[in-house]
VOLUM-744028 format. One record per residue (C-alpha): y, z, x. Coordinates in pm, whole numbers, plus 50000, padded with zeros to 5 digits. Layout:
YZX;...
//
This chain:
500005000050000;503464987550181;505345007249959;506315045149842;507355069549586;510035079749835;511555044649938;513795040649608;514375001949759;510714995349659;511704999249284;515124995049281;516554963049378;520114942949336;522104971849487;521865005749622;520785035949347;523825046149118;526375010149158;526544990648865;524164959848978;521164980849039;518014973948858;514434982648821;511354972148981;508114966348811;504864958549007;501444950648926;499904969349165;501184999849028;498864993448725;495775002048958;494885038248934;493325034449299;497105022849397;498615054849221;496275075649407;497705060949738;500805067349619;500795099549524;498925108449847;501495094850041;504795110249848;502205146149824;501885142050239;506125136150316;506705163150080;504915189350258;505755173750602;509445178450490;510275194050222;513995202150272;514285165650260;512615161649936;514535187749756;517675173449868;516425138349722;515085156749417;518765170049360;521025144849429;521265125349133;523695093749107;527035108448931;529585080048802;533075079848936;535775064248728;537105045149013;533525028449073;533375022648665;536555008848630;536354986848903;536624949248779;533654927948764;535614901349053;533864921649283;531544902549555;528044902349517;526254936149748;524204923850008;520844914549990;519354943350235;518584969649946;516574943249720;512774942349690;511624912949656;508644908749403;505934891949626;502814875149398;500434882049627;500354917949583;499174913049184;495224915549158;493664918248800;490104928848722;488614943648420;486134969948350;483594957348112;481664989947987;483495025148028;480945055548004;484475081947905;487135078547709;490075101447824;491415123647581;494665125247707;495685093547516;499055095147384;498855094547013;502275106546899;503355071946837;500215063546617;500195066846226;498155091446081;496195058845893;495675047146298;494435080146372;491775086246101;490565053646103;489805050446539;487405075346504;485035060546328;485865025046416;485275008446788;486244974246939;482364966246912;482514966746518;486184955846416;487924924646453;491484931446514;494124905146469;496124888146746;498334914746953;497634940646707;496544971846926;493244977846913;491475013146790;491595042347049;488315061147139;487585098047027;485295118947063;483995137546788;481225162346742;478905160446450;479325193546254;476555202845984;477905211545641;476645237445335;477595227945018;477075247844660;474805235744420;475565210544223;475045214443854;475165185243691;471685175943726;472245143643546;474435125343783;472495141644075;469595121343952;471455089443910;472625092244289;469045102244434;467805073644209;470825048744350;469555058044710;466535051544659;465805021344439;468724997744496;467254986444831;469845004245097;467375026545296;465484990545376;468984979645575;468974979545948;472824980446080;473044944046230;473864941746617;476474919846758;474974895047018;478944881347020;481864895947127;484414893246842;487294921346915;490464901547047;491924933247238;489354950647476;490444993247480;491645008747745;491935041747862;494985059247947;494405083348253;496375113448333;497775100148690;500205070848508;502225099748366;502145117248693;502925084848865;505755078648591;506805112948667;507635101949062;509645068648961;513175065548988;513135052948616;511795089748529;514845108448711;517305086448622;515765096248252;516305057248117;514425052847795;512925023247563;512505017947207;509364997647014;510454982246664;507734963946456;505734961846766;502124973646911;502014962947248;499974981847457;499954960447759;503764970547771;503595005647728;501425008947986;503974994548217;506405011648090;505015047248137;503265040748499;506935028148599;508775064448474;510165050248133;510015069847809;509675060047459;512485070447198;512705064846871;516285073646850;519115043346720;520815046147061;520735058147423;518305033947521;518035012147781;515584985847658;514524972347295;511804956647193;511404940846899;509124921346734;511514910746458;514894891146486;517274920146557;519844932246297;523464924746354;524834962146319;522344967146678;523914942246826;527524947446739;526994990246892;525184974147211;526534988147526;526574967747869;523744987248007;521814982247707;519044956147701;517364933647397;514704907847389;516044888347121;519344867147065;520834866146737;519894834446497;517424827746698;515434811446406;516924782546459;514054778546713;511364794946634;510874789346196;509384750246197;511474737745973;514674748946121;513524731846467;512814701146388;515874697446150;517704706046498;515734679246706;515964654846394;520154660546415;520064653146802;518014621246752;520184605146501;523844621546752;522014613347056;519184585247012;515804590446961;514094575847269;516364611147420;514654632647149;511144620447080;509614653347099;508394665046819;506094641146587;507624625246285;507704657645999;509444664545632;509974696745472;508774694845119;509394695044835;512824687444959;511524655845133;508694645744952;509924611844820;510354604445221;506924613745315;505454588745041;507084562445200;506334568745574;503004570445454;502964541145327;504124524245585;501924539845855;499074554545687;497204582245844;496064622345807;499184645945808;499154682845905;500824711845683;502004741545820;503694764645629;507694768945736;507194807145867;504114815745949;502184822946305;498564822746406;497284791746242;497554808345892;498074782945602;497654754245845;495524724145695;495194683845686;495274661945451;494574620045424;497054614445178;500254635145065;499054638644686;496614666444856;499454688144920;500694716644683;503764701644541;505184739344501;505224751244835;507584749045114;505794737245411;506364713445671;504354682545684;504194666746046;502164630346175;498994642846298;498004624346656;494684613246628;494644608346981;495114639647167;493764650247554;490194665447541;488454684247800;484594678547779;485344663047440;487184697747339;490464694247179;492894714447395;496844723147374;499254745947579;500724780547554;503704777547838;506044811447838;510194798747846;512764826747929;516064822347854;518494848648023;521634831747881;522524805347653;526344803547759;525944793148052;522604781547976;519744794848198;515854788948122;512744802848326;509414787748282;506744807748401;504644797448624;501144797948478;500404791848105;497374793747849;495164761247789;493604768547419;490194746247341;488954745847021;485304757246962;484144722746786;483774690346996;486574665946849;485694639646567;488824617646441;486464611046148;488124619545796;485034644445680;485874664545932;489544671145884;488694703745715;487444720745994;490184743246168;487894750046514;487944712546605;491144705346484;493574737546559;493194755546881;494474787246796;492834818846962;493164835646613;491124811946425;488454801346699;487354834146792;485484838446502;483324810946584;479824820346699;480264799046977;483254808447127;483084817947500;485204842447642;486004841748012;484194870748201;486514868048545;490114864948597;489114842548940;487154818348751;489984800948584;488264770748416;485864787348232;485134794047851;487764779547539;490564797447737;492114782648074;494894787748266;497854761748294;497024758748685;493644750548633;493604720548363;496684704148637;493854704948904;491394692748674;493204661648577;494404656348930;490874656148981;490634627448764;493184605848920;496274619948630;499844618548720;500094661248700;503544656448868;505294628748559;503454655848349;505524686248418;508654666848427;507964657048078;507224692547957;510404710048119;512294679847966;510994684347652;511884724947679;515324720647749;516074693947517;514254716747210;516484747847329;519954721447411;519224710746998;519184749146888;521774762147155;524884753146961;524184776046654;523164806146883;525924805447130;528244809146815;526574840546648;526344852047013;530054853547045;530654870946713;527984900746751;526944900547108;529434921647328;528094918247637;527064886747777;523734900647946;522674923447648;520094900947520;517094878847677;514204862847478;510784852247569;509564821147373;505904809447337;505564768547317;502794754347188;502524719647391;500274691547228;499394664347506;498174633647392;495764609847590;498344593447745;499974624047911;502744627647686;503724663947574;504254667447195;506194701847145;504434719146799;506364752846769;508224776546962;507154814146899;509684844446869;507214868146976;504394853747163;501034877147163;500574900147470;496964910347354;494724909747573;491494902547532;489524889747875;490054892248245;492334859248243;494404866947920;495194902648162;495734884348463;498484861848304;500224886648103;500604912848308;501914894648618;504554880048355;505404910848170;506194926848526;507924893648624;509804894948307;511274926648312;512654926248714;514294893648639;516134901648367;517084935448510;517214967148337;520234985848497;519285013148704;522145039048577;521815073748544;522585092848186;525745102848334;526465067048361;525205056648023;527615084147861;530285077648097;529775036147999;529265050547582;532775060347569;534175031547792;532875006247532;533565023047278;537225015247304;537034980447441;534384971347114;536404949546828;534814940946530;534264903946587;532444914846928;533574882847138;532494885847473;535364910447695;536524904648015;536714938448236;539784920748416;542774926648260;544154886948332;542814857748428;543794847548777;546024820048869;543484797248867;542544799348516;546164792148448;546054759148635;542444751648522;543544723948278;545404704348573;542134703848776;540014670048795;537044668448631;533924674748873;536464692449154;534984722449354;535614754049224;536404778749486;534584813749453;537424832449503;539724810149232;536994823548989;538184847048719;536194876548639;533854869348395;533024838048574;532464855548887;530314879848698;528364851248540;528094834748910;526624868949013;524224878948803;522594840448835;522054843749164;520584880749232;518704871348887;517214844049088;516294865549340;514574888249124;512644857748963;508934862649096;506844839448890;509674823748750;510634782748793;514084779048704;514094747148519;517984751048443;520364747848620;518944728448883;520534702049134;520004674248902;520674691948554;524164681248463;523504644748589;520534641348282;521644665648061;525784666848104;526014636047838;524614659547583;526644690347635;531034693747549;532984680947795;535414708247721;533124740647696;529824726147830;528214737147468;525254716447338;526724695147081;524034690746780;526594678146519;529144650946490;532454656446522;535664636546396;538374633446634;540624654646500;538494681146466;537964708146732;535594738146818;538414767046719;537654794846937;540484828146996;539214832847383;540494807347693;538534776947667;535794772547999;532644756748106;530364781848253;527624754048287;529924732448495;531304763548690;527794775948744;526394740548875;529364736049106;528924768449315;524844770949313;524514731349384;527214716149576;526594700349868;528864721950134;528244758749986;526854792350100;524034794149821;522794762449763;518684763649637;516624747449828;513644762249725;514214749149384;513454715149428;511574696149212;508754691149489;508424733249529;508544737849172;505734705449066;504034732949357;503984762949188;502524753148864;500004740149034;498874770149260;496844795449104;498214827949043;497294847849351;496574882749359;495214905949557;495304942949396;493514950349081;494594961548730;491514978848551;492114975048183;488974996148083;487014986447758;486545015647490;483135026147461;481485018247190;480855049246953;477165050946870;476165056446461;473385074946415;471615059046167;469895094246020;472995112646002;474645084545848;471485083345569;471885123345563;476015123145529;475655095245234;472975116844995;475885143745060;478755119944949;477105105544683;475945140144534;479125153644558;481225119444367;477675125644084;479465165844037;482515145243977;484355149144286;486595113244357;487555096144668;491445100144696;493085065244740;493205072845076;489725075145126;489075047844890;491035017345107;489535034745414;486245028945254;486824987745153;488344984445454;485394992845676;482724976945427;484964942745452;484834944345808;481274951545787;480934918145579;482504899545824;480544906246125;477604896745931;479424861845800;479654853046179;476384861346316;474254854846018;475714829845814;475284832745477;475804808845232;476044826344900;478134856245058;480594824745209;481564814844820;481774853544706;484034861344984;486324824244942;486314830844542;487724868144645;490634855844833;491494824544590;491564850744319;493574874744529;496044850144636;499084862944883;499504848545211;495544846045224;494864819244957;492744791045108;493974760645096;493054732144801;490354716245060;488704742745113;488624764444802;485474749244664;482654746044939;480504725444702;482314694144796;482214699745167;479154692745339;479954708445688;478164731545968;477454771345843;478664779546182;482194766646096;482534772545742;481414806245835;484514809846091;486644798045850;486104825545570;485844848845831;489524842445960;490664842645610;489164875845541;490894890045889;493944880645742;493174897345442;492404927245620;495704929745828;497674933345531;495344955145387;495584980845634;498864975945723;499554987945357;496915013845394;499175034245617;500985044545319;498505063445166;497615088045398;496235122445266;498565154845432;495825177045269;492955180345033;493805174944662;492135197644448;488545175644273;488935153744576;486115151344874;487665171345120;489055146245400;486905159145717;483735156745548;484575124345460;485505113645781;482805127545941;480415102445696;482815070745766;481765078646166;478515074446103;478055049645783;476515019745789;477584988445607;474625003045315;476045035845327;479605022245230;477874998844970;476035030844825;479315051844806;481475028244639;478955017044427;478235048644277;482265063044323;482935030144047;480095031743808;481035067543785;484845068343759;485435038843613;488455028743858;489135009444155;491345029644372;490995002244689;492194977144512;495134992644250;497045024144217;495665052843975;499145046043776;498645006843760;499784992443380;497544963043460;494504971143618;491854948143480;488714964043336;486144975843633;482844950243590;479744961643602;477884966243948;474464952744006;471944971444117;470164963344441;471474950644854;475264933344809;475724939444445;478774957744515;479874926144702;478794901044431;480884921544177;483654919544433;485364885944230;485144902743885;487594929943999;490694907544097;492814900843755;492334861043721;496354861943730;497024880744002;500514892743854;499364928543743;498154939344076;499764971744275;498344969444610;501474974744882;503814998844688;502715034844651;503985058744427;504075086944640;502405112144368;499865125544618;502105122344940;504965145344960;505875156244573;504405182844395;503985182144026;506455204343926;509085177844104;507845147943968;508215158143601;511745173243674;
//
């Protein structure tokens, strides 16, 4: 290990601890715990060798003085001695297959109760988790032996013993997984990342992120090995991360130190239908043979009139994706438009028939794009990417245009198929449905491909998609941003290449995934997570500094939140800007402030970059992209514009782009790139990602059901609901839930074709985001391969199941309700139960009761009469149709009405 606890220059870097361009470190290595152990070895060793030393670091904590805070921002750069740069060959993933202990030092404060309850008796070996949802923690629970009275209603006693025995469940063996369906893999916090948190300068200097609408375990982690806490408080933090598009209010109260990942109206990119209508604008300003990105789409029902004549000129299958939506959810083809619903908004694109297949695999991109900035525009690309291959081998053949795993390559929807293969080590790049970006350019430089024209095309076709959605962002930047580096975004883009090389762009994603769910899928995201967060630079400050800076911009904040200078007036040379040529050298020291500051930050950003390719600004930038941008304020122009009108803007008109390209690219200055050439960069992508230190991200044991205790638990259960005890609702959804999931496993191992239609006539009844779509709502008609059809309902019953228990978390029991099966009994059964023992409970639970507490709420007005159950294996699950209303309008399932939460009776009637 070259570096130490003690050597703040290992993980601080852009300036010396306490100035105002100082900014954290984050390293892969740290992730190791056998690199934490060095560490803390090493700092344990220098603080007993000196200790007076130590003490005096421990107490000397960086103290803001108002002359160093009120200093303007025309201040030179610091030099470059005190910065650490990020070297990629000291990140090494691995990944720990089977773990024999689960740590119970996991921190669970941020977990809901629901979360809580439902880990223990649920394990990445028997749920299927949804993309970058974080997966179930592992517990350890001891099995406990219970005495219960007598029961004395010998009648329903009988019924239960008689429902255990003769309805078939005691014959059911619980069915093993031969394949690996859990997306995330568990891992298992360890004690030594808080006490190597504890050590890191982040730690003292007591600097603090929030989560909103996010589970992302892969960044926690990072964040607590590198000494940051979470908060959940509105302010005082350093870094937010949303998974959302951020509210205005945050934005407007942001303080310069503060840091977002999202820009404001950043929509415009990411929602389908509000890209392309930004491409389609810049192809009929700008000329199509510029623009021809994005295949030739129509947003219906708007455009529907339109899409029956393209088709008729060029007739051909056409692909509908719903306007909002992520992870291949609503997506289907179609021959002919009259197969689309003609009452939903979707987006209807030209399908290419032709696209590049690996081993006859259809295959697209995931590439990562960060933009720092939009004014002056600055985009990353990261240097490794995902390659996606469907499960099915490719047929262009109209039967098969149903079938999502040959035509979509989506993670989410492919790895329910049976024959998915995940990759089993992060070296062995080329392996498996899931490749890196490095490894499909060697394989088609292998075969003789132009890999070089390639990546040209696809960092053209970036920064033309974000130069069409730049205009409208740089605008709601200036009204509710106040601090020009307050926000940064990631963006996933999903890259279609066709068979003659060229890159089709297919959507940009707000929030790409950072589950992880294999070796690779770590190796990537990690290395970019830590190479995300040093480039864009979360400021080192202390909380004295945060107050101090609190109250500063507290005073200088307007309502309309335009971007402030810290300079009181521009200089002389922003007087006599408008008399300067166009394309003359600016001089650094004729900058003003805020163009100095802008100048800055680009180049120690750059510096900080890691994996990073800067893709713009580059030498040659402005010569292919200056026609598209204002002449005036180097905007991206998307919309025509009559002479006399003009952008109106209060602040001194500039050109940051041109100002920025002048100083970092002319021919006779200081900082000129030369390692940013197109040659280095072509390089890079092509390289694999080297690393030598390992990151174990240790797999949650699996918690062994015991098949007799589960049998024993269940006679309890059901004797107890025959006395005329009831599940609360609670208990209820917990129950579904797990029996669903249950059901699903066995759809994708044993295909079944009866259970296929139950399950497809559940969710067409049930409606919601989960509907199937009209070709595949009646299997009759389709004559296609179990193992497919069986991947299909699978995915939409995963769906189902995210909302499900994402609305589940509201009915969590704070105590036992009086005629209710107290809750750690119950638990204790839903450890052990088997997909019969569910069946049995629920069974029983609605024969008895009469109601259907997993699917409505006990004060429902139109709950639909509870069907009969059938007697015998999966009659609970044939019955499963009957209890959706046909209409679906009358159903309660998300809102709760709080009766058993939080209220007692005596409040609720008053």
């Amino acid at each position: 290990v070259s570096f130490d606890f003690t050597n703040q220059d290992d993980w601080i870097t852009s300036g010396k601890m306490g100035s105002r361009e100082a900014v954290l470190v984050f390293r892969t290595n740290i992730l190791n715990p056998k690199t934490r152990k060095t560490l803390s070895e090493k700092s344990s060793a220098q603080t007993l060798s000196d200790p007076k030393d130590n003490d005096s670091d421990n107490e000397a904590t960086p103290a803001p003085l108002e002359k160093q805070t009120e200093e303007k921002n025309c201040e030179e750069p610091p030099p470059c001695g005190n910065q650490a740069p990020i070297d990629p060959a000291q990140r090494k993933i691995y990944f720990v297959r089977n773990s024999k202990k689960c740590d119970k030092s996991d921190d669970t404060k941020f977990i809901s109760p629901f979360k809580k309850i439902l880990n223990q008796y649920s394990s990445s070996d028997t749920s299927i988790s949804s993309e970058g949802e974080e997966p179930p923690r592992c517990s350890n629970i001891e099995i406990k032996s219970r005495v219960l009275k007598t029961n004395q209603n010998a009648i329903n006693i009988s019924l239960a013993e008689s429902s255990s025995k003769e309805s078939g469940y005691e014959s059911i063996n619980p069915t093993k997984s031969n394949t690996e369906i859990s997306e995330e893999d568990q891992e298992v916090t360890s004690d030594d990342e808080d006490d190597c948190g504890t050590n890191m300068p982040a730690f003292k200097l007591k600097i603090n992120y929030k989560f909103h609408q996010t589970e992302t375990k892969l960044l926690r982690k990072i964040f607590t090995v590198h000494g940051l806490t979470e908060t959940n408080a509105d302010s005082g933090f350093s870094l937010l991360w949303t998974g959302v598009h951020m509210k205005l209010d945050i934005l407007r109260n942001l303080t310069p130190y503060q840091r977002v990942n999202h820009f404001p109206r950043s929509y415009e990119m990411t929602r389908k239908d509000r890209l392309y209508k930004n491409i389609e604008r810049m192809q009929h300003l700008r000329g199509m043979k510029h623009f021809d990105i994005v295949p030739q789409s129509f947003v219906l029902p708007l455009e529907s009139r339109d899409l029956m004549v393209a088709h008729n000129k060029h007739r051909g299958p056409w692909i509908v994706k719903p306007a909002a939506s992520s992870r291949g959810r609503g997506i289907f083809i179609v021959n002919a438009p009259d197969q689309i619903p003609a009452d939903e908004q979707v987006l209807v694109s030209k399908y290419i028939v032709d696209p590049l297949c690996i081993d006859g695999h259809k295959c697209d991109l995931r590439v990562y794009v960060l933009v720092t900035s939009f004014d002056p525009l600055i985009i990353y690309l990261y240097e490794e990417g995902i390659v996606r291959l469907a499960t099915v081998r490719y047929d262009r053949h109209a039967d098969n245009l149903w079938n999502p795993c040959m035509h979509l390559c989506n993670y989410s929807i492919n790895k329910y198929h049976s024959d998915y293969i995940r990759s089993s080590d992060a070296q062995v790049e080329d392996v498996g449905h899931k490749w890196t970006l490095s490894a499909l350019l060697r394989h088609l430089k292998f075969q003789g491909c132009d890999t070089h024209q390639l990546m040209l095309n696809i960092e053209d076709l970036i920064i033309k998609a974000v130069l069409a959605c730049a205009q409208t962002i740089i605008s709601a930047c200036r009204m509710f941003v106040p601090n020009g580096n307050n926000c940064f975004e990631l963006y996933g883009f999903d890259i279609l290449i066709d068979n003659s090389l060229k890159p089709w762009l297919l959507e940009i994603n707000l929030s790409p995934s950072m589950g992880v769910d294999s070796p690779l899928d770590t190796k990537v995201k990690s290395c970019l997570m830590a190479d995300l967060l040093t480039c864009v630079g979360i400021p080192a400050y202390s909380e004295e500094m945060r107050s101090h800076y609190d109250q500063k911009w507290s005073r200088f904040r307007s309502s309309s939140c335009q971007r402030q200078s810290t300079g009181a007036k521009p200089s002389n040379h922003a007087k006599s800007k408008k008399g300067k040529k166009k394309g003359a050298i600016t001089q650094v020291n004729l900058l003003t402030g805020d163009e100095q500051r802008i100048l800055r930050n680009a180049r120690l950003q750059y510096l900080r970059r890691g994996g990073f390719v800067r893709i713009f600004p580059t030498d040659d930038t402005m010569q292919r992209y200056g026609n598209f941008l204002d002449s005036a304020n180097g905007i991206p122009i998307s919309t025509p514009t009559v002479q006399s009108q003009t952008f109106q803007t209060p602040i001194l008109q500039h050109n940051y782009n041109q100002m920025l390209h002048l100083n970092l690219f002319c021919q006779d200055g200081r900082h000129s790139n030369d390692d940013n050439t197109e040659a280095n960069r072509i390089e890079q992508y092509e390289r694999a990602l080297e690393t030598d230190s390992e990151i174990p991200f240790v797999k949650k044991a699996a918690v062994e059901k015991c098949e007799e205790e589960g049998r024993r638990l269940r006679k309890v259960m059901l004797k107890k609901i025959a006395a005329g005890s009831e599940l609360t609702q609670f208990q209820a959804r917990q129950t579904f839930s797990l029996y669903l999931e249950a059901a699903m496993r066995r759809l994708t191992e044993d295909p079944k074709d009866v259970h296929e239609k139950i399950l497809l006539k559940f969710l067409s009844k049930f409606g919601g985001n989960v509907k199937p779509h009209i070709l595949f709502r009646n299997t009759q008609n389709l004559k296609v391969a179990s193992k497919a059809r069986s991947a299909m309902v699978a995915k939409l019953l995963g769906d189902f199941l995210e909302n499900y228990k994402r609305d589940t978390e509201a009915y969590v029991d704070s105590f036992d309700h009086f005629g209710m099966i107290p809750s750690t009994a119950y638990n204790q059964f839903l450890l052990h139960a088997q997909e019969s023992d569910l069946e049995a409970v629920l069974t029983l639970h609605t024969n008895v009761t009469g109601i259907m507490p997993f699917l409505y709420n006990r004060c429902g007005l139109s709950v639909p009469p509870t069907p009969p159950i059938p007697s015998g294996l999966h009659g609970f699950l044939r019955a499963l149709p009957a209890m959706v209303s046909p209409s679906g309008t009358g159903r309660e399932l998300s809102k709760y009405d709080g009766y058993f939460k939080s209220y007692d009776k005596e409040k609720i009637f008053l």
